[in-house]
C-alpha positions, 0 to 999 in steps of 0.5 A: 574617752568617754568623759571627754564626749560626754563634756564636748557633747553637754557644752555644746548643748548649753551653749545652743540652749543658751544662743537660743535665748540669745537669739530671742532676747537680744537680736530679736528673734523669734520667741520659737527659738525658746523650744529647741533651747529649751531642749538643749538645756535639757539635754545639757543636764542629762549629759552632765549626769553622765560624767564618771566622777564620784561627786557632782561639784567636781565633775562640774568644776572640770566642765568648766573648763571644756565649756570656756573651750567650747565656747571659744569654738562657738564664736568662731564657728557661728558667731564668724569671729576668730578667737585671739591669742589670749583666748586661746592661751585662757582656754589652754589654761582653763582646760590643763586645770580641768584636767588637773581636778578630773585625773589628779590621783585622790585618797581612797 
């Protein structure tokens, strides 16, 4: 359970740290966009840290899957577009491979 809040919570991060830049960058916003962003970002590392997995890579590869989620929640939720069938259906298949690398039974 634990692990599961901790990827929720270090996608969101990101991808906030990240829509900062966005904003900056691409729509003009304000460059104070960058300091919270970069908190985020900040926070995102952190997070990611947390994860209960003997080897970073893996915990990253697992991550993976969560972000692309995630990231199909930002876009309906901030960015006011609906993800498609085909989103959901990559994301469905993004996270059972997450699930696959983290709970897979490995040798001692």
């Amino acid at each position: 359970m634990k692990t599961g809040f901790v990827y929720v919570a270090a996608a969101f991060a990101e991808i906030g740290g990240c829509f900062a830049f966005w904003a900056w960058l691409r729509d003009g916003a304000s460059a104070l966009w960058l300091a919270p962003g970069l908190a985020a970002l900040a926070l995102f590392a952190i997070l990611l840290t947390q994860v209960d997995s003997a080897a970073a890579g893996r915990a990253y590869a697992a991550y993976g899957g969560v972000y692309i989620a995630a990231s199909l929640v930002w876009l309906w939720a901030a960015e006011g577009l609906r993800p498609d069938r085909w989103d959901l259906a990559g994301a469905a298949l993004c996270l059972g491979g997450a699930a696959l690398i983290l709970l897979a039974p490995r040798a001692a």
